[in-house]
Structures are given as structure tokens and as C-alpha cells.
C-alpha positions as CSV (number, residue, x, y, z in Angstrom):
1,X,-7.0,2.8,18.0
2,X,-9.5,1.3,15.8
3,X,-8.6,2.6,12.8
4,X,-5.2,1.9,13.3
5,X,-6.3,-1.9,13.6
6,X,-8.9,-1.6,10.5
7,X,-5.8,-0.1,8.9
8,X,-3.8,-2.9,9.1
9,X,-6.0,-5.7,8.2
10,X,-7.7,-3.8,5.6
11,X,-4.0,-3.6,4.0
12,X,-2.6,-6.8,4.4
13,X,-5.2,-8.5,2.8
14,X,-4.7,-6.8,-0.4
15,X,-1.9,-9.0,-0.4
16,X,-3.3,-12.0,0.3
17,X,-5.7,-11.3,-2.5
18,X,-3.0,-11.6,-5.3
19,X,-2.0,-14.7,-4.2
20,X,-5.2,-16.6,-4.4
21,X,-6.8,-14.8,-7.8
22,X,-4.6,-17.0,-10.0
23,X,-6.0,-20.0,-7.9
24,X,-9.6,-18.9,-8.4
25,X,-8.9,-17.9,-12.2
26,X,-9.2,-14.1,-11.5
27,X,-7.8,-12.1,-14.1
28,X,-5.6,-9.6,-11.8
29,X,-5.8,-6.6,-14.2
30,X,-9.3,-6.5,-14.7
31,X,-10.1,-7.0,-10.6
32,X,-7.5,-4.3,-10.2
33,X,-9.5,-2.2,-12.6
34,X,-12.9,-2.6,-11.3
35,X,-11.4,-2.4,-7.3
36,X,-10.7,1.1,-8.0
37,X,-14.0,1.6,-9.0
38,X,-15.3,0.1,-6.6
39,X,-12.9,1.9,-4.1
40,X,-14.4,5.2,-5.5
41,X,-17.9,4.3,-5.5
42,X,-17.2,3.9,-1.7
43,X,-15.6,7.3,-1.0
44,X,-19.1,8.8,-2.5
45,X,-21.0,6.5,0.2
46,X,-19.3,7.5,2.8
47,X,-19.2,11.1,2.1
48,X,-22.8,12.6,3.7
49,X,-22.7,15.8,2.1
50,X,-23.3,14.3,-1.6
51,X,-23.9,18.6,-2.4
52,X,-19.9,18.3,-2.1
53,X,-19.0,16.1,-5.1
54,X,-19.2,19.0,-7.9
55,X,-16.7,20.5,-6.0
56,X,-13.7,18.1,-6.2
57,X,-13.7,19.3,-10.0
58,X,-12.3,22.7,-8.4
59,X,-10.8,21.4,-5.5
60,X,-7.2,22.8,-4.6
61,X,-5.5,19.1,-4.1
62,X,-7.4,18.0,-7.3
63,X,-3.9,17.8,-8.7
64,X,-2.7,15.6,-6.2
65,X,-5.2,13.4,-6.6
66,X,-4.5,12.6,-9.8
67,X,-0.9,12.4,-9.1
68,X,-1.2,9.6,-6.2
69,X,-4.0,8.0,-8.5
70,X,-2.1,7.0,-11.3
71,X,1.3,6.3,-8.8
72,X,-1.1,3.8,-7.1
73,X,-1.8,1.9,-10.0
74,X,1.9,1.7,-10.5
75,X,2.8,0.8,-7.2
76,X,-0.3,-1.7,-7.6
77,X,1.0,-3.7,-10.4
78,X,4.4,-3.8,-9.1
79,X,2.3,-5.5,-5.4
80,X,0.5,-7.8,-8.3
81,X,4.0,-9.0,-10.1
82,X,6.3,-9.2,-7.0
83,X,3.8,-11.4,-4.9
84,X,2.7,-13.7,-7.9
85,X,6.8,-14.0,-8.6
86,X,8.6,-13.6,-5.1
87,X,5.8,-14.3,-2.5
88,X,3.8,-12.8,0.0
89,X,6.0,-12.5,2.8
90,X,8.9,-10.6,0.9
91,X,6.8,-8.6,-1.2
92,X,4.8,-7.3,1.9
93,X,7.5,-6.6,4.2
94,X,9.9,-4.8,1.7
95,X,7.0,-2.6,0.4
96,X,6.1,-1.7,4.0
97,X,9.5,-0.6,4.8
98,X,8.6,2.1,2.5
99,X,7.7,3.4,6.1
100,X,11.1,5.2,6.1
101,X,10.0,7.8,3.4
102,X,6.8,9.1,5.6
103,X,8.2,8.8,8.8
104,X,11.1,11.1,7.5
105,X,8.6,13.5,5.6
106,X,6.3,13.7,9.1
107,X,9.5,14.3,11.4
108,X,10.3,17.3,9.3
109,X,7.1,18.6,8.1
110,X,5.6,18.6,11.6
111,X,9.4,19.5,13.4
112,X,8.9,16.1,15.5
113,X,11.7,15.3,17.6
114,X,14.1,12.8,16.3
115,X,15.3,10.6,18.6
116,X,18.4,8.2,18.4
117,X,16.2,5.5,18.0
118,X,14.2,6.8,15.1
119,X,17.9,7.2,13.5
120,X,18.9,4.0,14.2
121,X,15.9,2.5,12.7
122,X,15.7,4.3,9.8
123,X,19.5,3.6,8.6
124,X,18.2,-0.1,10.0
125,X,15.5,-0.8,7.6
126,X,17.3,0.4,4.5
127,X,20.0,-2.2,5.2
128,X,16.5,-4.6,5.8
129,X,15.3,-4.0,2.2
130,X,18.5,-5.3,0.9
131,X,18.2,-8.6,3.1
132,X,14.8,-9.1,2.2
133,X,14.9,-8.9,-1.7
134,X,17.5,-12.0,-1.6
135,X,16.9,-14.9,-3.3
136,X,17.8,-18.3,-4.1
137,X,20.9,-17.6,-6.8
138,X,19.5,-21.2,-9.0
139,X,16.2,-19.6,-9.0
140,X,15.4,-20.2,-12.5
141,X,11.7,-17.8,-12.3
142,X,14.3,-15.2,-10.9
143,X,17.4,-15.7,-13.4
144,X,15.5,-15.2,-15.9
145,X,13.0,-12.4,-15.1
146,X,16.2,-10.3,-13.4
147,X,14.2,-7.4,-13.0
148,X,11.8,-8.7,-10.5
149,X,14.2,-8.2,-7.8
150,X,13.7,-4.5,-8.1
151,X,10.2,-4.8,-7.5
152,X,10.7,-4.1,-4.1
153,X,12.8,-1.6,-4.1
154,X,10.7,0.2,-6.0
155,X,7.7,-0.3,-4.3
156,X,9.5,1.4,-1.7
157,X,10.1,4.5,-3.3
158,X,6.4,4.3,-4.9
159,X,4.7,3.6,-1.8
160,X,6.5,5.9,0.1
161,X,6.0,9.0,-1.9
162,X,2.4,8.2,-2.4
163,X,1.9,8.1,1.9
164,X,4.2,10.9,2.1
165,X,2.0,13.1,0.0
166,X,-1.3,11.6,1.9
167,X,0.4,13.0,4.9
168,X,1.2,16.5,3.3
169,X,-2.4,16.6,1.3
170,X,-4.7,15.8,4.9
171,X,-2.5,18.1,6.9
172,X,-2.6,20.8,4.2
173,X,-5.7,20.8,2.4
174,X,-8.7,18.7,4.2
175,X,-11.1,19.1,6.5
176,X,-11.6,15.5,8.2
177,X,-15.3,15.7,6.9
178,X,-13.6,15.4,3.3
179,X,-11.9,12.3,3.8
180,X,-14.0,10.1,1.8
181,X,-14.2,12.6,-0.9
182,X,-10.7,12.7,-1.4
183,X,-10.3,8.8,-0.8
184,X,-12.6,8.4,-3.5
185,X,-11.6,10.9,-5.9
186,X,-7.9,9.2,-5.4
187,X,-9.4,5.7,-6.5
188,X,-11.6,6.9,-9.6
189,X,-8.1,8.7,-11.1
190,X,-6.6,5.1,-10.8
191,X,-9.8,3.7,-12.8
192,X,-9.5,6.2,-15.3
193,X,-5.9,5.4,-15.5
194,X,-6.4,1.8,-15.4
195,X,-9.0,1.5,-17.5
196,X,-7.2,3.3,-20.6
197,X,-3.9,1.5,-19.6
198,X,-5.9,-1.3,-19.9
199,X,-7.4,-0.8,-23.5
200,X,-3.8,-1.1,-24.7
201,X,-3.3,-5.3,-24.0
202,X,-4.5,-7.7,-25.2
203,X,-8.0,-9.0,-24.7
204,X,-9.1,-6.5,-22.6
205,X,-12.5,-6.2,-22.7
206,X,-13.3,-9.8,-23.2
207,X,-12.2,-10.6,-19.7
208,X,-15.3,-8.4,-18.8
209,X,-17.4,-11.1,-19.2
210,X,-15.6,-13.0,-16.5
211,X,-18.1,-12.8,-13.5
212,X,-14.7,-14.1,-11.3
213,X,-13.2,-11.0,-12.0
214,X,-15.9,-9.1,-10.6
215,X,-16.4,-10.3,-7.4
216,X,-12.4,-10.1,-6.9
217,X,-12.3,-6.7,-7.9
218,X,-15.6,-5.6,-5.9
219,X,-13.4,-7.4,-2.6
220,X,-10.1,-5.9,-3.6
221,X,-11.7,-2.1,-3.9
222,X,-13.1,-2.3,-0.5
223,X,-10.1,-3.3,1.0
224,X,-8.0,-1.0,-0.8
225,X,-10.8,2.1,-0.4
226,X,-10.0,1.0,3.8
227,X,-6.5,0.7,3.8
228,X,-6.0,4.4,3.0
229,X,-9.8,5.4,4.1
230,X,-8.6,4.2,7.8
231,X,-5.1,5.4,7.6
232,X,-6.2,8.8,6.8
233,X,-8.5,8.6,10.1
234,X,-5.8,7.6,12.0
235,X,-3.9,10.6,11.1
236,X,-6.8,12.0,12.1
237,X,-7.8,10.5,14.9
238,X,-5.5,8.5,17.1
239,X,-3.7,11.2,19.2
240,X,-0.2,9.6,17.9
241,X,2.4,11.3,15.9
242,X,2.0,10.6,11.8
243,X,5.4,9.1,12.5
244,X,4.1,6.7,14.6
245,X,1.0,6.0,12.9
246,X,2.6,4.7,9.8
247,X,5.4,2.6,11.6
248,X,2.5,0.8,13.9
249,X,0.2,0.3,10.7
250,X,3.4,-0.9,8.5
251,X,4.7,-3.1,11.4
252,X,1.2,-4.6,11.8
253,X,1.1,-5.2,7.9
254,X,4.5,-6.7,8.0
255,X,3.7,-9.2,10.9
256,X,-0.1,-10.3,9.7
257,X,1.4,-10.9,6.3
258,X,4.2,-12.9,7.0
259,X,2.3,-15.0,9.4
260,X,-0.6,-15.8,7.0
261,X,2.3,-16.3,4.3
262,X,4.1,-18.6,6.2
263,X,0.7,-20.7,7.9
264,X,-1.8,-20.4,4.3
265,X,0.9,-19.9,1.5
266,X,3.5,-22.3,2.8
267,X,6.2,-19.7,2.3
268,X,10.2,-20.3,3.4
269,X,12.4,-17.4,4.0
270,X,15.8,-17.5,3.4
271,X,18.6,-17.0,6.9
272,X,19.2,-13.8,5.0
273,X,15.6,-13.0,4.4
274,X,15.1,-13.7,8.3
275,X,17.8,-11.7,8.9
276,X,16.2,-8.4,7.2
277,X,13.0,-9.6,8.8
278,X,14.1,-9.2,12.4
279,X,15.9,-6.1,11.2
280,X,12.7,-4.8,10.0
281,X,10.7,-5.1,12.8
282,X,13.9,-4.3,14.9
283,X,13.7,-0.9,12.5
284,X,10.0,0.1,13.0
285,X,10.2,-0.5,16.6
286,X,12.9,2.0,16.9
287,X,11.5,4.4,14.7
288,X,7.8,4.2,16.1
289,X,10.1,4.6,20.0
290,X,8.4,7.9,22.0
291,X,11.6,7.8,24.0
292,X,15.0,9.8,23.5
């Protein structure tokens, strides 16, 4: 159950990270670039047969790789951008409900049985996302940046797809031993991504110089290189259904987040928002339920 705990925190403070860089004058973009390197450097530690790294280059799931490596950068800016302009607690709980898509892909891919309750929660927590993404209608940040309200949603199809395929990839393609490997060839794709994404803006390398943005990044990558490091090991290794491996990690996510929002952050919810917050957890709980 360990890595189902490491999991969790490892994940939720990802979040808590965009929130305070702005207060400690990290530039986001640039820790996100250098947290995937950092992420990827990791993989290579942790992987004890170093004779193995020539091989991702002819690796059957290279192509996945660099697939899920460039949809987390996307999904990673949309985190950056929905928690800097919504908050913590909505942000986190919405993207976690992106649950749904892996719990669905592991109930047919491995024939699990679907219960009533794994039903119920899944047609629950779409009807959560809606509740959640409210906000105050004379929000001026909101009115006038309309968009961000889709954030969520699709960080929900982003996140979801890219733990869907996790699923698929470790069940289909590697050996437990190759864990790291493939964590850390996932995170160097999003460097490469984000690094040539990044020579596009404005003032780009510049911000290099920016010893802040460093030690962000260096703290973001090895949370990030855990969150799906650990997941993958609980797949692995905690004797549950992949179902019920994501909904305990997401519903630990959801509650760690919201509670350090609410207690650090100073964040209100909305009766609606609290609404599709006890319909989220309501949701999970049914989902992650062992009994028909």
C-alpha cells in the first residue's frame, strides 16, 4: 500500500506547486521545462541495468512514449493555467475525476466485473465535473478569459487518456524491471517537447538565468517523475484491481488537495462546487466498491 500513499502525495503536490511559484517569482514554464528533465534524469537513476538505455531507441512502446510525452505537457499547462486562474481545489478535483476514463478502460481491458456501484459512480462523477467547474457569474478574471472554464474539462479527457494508455502500455509491453526506463523516457519526450515549444515565446532563454526557476523545476520533476513512477508500481504491486488503484490514488489527490487548498490557500467553494465535491468522492467511492 505504499506506493499507493507515495502516489498520492507525490501528485497532489504538483499542485500545490503552481500556486506558490508566482509567490516565489518562479517562472512556471521554464520549472515545467527543466521538471521534465529532471523527471527523466530520475527514471535513468532508478533504472539498475544502465546496459538497458540504448534500447528504448528500439523499444516497442517507444511510440507511446512520445505520445503520452507531449499529451503531458498539455495536460501540464492546462494544471498550470486552471490553478493560477480557478484555484487549487477545483482544478485538482475536476482533473482527478478524469478517474472515469481509466477505470472504464481497466473494467474492459482486464473483463473486471462491473458492479452497480461502479455504474452509479461513473454516471456520478460526470454530473460532479459539471458542479465543480462553476463559478461566480460577476467574476470578472472568468468573464473575460471564458475559456478557462474548459480547463477542466479538458484536463479530464487529457489526463484520462494519458492514465488510460499507462494502463494499456504496463500491462502490454513492460516488464516491472522497466518501469523507470519507461517513466523516464515518458518525461525526456515532454523536455524535448517543451523545450522547442518553449523557443517559440518570448524571452525564453533569458529566464534561464533565473536560479528560482531551477530549484522549482528540480522539486516539481521529482514529484512529477513519483506521481506516475509510484502509480505504475501500484499497478504493479498492490494486489488491487487497476480500477481500484486509480480511484483510491484520485480520491486521495482530491481530498489532500482540497484540504491544503482550503487550510494554506484560503480557498471558498461555491454550494454548487460543494455539491460536485460530495458527489465526487460519493462517485470514487462507488466506483473503487469490491461489492456487487
Amino acid at each position: 500500500m505504499i506506493f499507493l500513499f507515495l502516489a498520492i502525495f507525490s501528485s497532489a503536490f504538483i499542485f500545490i506547486l503552481f500556486k506558490l511559484f508566482p509567490s516565489f517569482s518562479v517562472n512556471t514554464y521554464h520549472a515545467i521545462v527543466i521538471n521534465y528533465l529532471t523527471a527523466g534524469t530520475c527514471g535513468f537513476i532508478f533504472n539498475a541495468n544502465y546496459t538497458k538505455i540504448p534500447e528504448v531507441l528500439y523499444s516497442s512502446w517507444l511510440v507511446f512514449a512520445i505520445f503520452i510525452g507531449i499529451l503531458l505537457l498539455v495536460t501540464f499547462l492546462l494544471i498550470k493555467y486552471s490553478t493560477q486562474n480557478i484555484g487549487v481545489s477545483i482544478t485538482t478535483i475536476a482533473s482527478k475525476m478524469s478517474v472515469v476514463i481509466p477505470v472504464v478502460f481497466s473494467i474492459i481491458y482486464d473483463n473486471e466485473f462491473l458492479s452497480i456501484f461502479k455504474l452509479l459512480g461513473i454516471m456520478l462523477a460526470i454530473l460532479a465535473i459539471f458542479l465543480l467547474v462553476k463559478t461566480e457569474p460577476n467574476n470578472d478574471k472568468i468573464m473575460k478569459k471564458w475559456w478557462i472554464t474548459f480547463m477542466p474539462l479538458l484536463l479530464f479527457l487529457g489526463l484520462g487518456i494519458s492514465d488510460s494508455l499507462v494502463k494499456f502500455i504496463q500491462n502490454a509491453y513492460i516488464d516491472v524491471k522497466d518501469a523507470s526506463l519507461f517513466t523516464s523516457s515518458l518525461f525526456f519526450c515532454s523536455f524535448v517537447a517543451s523545450f522547442f515549444y518553449g523557443l517559440t515565446q518570448k524571452n525564453f532563454i533569458p529566464y534561464f538565468k533565473n536560479i528560482k526557476n531551477y530549484i522549482g523545476g528540480v522539486i516539481l520533476g521529482l514529484c512529477n517523475f513519483g506521481s506516475l513512477y509510484f502509480l505504475i508500481k501500484a499497478l504493479y504491486f498492490s494486489g488491487l484491481d487497476s480500477s481500484l488503484v486509480f480511484g483510491v490514488v484520485n480520491l486521495g489527490i482530491v481530498v489532500l488537495s482540497v484540504l491544503i487548498g482550503f487550510t494554506l490557500f484560503k480557498e471558498k467553494l461555491l454550494k454548487i462546487n460543494w455539491l460536485g465535491f460530495v458527489f465526487a468522492i460519493v462517485a470514487i467511492i462507488l466506483m473503487t466498491s469490491q461489492h456487487a
